[in-house]
Backbone as CSV, one residue per row, in Angstrom:
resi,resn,N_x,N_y,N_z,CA_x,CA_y,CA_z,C_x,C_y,C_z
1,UNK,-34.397,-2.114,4.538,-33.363,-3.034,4.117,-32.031,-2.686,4.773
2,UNK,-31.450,-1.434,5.206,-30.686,-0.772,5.606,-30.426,-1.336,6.968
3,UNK,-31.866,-0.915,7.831,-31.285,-1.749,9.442,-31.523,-2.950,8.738
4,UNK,-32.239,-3.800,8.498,-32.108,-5.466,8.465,-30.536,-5.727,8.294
5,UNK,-29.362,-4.985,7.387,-28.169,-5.281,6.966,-27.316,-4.787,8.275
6,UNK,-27.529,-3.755,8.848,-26.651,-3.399,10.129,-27.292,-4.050,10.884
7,UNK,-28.107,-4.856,11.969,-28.489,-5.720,12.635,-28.231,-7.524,12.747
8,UNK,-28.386,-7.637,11.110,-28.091,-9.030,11.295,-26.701,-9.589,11.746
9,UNK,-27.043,-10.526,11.907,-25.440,-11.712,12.781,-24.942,-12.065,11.721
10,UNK,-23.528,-12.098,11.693,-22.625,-12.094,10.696,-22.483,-13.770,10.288
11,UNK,-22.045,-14.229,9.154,-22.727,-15.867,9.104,-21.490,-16.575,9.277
12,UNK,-21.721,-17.743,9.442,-20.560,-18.766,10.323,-19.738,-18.761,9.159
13,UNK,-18.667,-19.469,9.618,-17.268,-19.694,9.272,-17.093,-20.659,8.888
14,UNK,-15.908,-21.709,8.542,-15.984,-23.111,8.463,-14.852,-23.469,8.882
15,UNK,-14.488,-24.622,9.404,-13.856,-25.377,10.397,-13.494,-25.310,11.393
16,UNK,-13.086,-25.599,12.324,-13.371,-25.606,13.681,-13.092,-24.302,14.158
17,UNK,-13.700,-23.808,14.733,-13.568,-22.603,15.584,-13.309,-22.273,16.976
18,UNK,-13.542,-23.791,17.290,-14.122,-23.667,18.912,-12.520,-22.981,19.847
19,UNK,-11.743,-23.235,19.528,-10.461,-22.673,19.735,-10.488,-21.090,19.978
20,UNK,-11.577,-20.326,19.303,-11.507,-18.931,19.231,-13.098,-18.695,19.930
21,UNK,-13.410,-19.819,20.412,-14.936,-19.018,21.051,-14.604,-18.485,22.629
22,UNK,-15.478,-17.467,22.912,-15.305,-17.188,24.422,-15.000,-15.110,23.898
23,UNK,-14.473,-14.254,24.873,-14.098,-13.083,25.041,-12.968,-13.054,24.942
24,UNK,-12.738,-12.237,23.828,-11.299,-11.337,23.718,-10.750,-10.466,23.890
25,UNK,-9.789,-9.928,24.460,-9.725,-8.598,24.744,-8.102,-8.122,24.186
26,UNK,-8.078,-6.753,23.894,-6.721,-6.426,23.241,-5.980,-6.265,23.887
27,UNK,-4.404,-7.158,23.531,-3.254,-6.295,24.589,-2.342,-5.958,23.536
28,UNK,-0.895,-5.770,23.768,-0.045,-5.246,22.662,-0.555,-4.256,21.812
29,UNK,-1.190,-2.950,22.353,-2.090,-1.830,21.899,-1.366,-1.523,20.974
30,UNK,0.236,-1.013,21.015,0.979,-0.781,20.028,1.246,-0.936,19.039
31,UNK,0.618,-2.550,18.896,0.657,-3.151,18.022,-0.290,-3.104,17.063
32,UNK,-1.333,-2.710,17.534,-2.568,-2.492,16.274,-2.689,-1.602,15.481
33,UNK,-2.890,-1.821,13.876,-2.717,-0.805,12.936,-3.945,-1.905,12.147
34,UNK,-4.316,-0.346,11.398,-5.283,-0.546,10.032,-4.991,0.722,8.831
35,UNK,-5.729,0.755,8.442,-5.518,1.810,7.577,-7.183,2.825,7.593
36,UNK,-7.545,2.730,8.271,-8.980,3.353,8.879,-8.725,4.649,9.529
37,UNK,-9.630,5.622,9.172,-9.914,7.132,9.915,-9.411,6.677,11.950
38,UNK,-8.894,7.586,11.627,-8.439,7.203,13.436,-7.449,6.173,13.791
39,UNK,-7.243,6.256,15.005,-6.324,5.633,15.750,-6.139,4.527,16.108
40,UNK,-5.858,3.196,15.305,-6.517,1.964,15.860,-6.246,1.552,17.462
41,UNK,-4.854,2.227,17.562,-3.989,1.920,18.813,-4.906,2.613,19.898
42,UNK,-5.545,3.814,19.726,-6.282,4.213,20.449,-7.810,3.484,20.877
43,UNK,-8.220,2.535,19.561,-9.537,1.696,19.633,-8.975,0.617,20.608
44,UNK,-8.042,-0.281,21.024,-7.168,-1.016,21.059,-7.324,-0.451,22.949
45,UNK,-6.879,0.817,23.027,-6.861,0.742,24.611,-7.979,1.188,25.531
46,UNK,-8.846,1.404,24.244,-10.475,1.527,24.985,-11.422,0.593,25.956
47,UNK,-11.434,0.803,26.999,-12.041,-0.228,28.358,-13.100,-0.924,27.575
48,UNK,-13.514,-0.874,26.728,-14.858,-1.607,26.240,-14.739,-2.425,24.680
49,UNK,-13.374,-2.111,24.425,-13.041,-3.121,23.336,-13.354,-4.249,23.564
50,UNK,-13.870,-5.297,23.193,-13.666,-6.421,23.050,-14.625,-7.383,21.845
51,UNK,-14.320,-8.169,21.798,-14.748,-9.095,20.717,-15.058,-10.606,21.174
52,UNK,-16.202,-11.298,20.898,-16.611,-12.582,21.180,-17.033,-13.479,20.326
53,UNK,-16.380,-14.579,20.240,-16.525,-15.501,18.884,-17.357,-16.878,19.585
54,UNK,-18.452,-17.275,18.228,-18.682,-18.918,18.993,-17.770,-19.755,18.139
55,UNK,-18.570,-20.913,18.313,-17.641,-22.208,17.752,-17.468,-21.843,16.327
56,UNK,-18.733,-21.851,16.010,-18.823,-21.099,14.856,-17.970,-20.204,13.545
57,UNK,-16.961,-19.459,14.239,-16.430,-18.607,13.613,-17.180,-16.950,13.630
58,UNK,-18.557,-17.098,14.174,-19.209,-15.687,14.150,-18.608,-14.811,15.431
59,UNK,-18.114,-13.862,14.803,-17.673,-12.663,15.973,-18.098,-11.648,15.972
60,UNK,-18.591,-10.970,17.152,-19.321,-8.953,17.296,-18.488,-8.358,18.304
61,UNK,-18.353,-7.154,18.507,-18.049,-6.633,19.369,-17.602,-5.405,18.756
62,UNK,-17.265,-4.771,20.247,-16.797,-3.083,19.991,-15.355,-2.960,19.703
63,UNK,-14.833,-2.462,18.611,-13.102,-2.304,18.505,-13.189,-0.347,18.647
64,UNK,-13.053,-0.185,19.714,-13.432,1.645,20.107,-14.723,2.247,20.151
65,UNK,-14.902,2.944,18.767,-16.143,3.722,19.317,-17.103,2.766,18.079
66,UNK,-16.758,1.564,17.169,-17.086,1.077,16.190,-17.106,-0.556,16.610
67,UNK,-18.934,-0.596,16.151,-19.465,-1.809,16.209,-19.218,-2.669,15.269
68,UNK,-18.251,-3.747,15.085,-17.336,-5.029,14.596,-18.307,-5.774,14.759
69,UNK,-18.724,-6.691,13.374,-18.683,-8.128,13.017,-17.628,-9.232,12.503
70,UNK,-18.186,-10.316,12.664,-16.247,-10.895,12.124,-17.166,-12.045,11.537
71,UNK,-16.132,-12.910,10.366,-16.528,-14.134,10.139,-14.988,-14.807,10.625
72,UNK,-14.774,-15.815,10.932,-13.747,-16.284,10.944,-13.364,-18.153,10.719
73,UNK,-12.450,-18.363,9.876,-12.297,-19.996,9.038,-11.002,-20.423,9.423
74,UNK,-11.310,-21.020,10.330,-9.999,-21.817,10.463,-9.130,-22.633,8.993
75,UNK,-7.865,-22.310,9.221,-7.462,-22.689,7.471,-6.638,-23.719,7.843
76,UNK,-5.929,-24.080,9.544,-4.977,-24.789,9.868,-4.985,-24.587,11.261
77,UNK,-4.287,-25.698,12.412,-4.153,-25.628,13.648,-3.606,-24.084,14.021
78,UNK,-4.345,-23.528,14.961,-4.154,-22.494,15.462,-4.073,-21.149,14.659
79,UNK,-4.510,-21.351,12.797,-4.446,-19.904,11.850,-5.961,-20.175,11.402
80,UNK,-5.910,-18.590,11.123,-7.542,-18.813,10.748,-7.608,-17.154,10.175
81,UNK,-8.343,-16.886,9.079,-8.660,-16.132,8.012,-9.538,-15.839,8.815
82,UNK,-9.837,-13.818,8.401,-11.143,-13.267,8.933,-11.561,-12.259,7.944
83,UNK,-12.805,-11.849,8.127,-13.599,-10.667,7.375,-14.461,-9.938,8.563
84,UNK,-13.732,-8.679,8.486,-14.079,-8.209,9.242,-15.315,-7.117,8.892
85,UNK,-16.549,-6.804,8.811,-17.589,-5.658,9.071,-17.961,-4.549,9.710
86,UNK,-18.016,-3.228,9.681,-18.276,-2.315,10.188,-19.510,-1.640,9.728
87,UNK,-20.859,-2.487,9.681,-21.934,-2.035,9.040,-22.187,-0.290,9.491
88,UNK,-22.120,0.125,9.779,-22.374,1.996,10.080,-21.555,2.228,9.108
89,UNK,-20.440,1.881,8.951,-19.701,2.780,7.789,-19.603,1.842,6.637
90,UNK,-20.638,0.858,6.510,-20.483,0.271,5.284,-19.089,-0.222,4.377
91,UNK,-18.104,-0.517,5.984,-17.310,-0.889,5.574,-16.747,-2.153,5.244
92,UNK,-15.530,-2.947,5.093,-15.508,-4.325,5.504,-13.853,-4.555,4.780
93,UNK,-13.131,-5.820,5.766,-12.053,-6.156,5.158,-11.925,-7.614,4.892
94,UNK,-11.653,-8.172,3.668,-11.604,-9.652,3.834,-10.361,-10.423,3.939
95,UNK,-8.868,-9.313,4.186,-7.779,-10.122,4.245,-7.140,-10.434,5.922
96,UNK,-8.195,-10.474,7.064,-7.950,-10.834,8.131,-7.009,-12.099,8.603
97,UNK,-5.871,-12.062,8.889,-5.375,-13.430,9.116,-5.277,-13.053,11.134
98,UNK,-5.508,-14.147,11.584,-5.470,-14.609,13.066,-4.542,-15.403,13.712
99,UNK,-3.859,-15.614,14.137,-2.727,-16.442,14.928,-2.925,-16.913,16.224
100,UNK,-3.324,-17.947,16.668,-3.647,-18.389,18.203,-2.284,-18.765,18.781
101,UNK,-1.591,-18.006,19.178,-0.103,-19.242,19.826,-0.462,-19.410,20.980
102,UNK,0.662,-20.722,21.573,0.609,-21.900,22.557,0.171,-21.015,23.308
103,UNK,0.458,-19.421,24.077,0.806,-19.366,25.497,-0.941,-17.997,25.558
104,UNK,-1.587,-18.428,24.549,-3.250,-18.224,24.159,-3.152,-16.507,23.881
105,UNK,-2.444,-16.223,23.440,-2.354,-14.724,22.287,-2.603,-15.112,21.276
106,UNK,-3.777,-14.269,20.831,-4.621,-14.132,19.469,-3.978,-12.925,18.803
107,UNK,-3.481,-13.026,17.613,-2.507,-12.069,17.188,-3.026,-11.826,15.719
């Protein structure tokens, strides 16, 4: 039951997403904070960070040395709520907010 829960795909989102599908990658390293063991700023400037969303709202990827799931709901043009997963550490956050502005920084 354990791998079935760290393996599966994280479940869609609701309303449009397509705005956030494709590869993401972090800039403004400085800028990243959590409240998590370690350095986020340091996950942040790791060559292999990145994160990929479909239309969907479903997102995976590596944020450092930690394998990220995402759900993500568009709530309004260009904002959108996330929950983020870290099945290895059985972790998870559900107060994710997202910001797409005009000049295509995901913030």
């Amino acid at each position: 039951a354990m791998a079935a829960t760290m393996t599966a795909p994280p479940p869609a989102g609701s309303g449009d997403c397509t705005a956030l599908a494709g590869e993401w990658v972090p800039c403004r390293h400085d800028e990243w904070r959590n409240r998590n063991i370690g350095s986020h700023k340091t996950r942040a400037r790791a060559a292999h960070t990145k994160v990929t969303y479909d239309a969907q709202g479903r997102g995976t990827g590596r944020v450092g040395e930690l394998a990220v799931q995402y759900t993500v709901s568009r709530i309004a043009n260009g904002q959108f709520m996330a929950t983020a997963k870290v099945p290895l550490l059985l972790w998870s956050a559900m107060d994710g907010n997202l910001t797409l502005h005009q000049d295509g920084t995901l913030k």
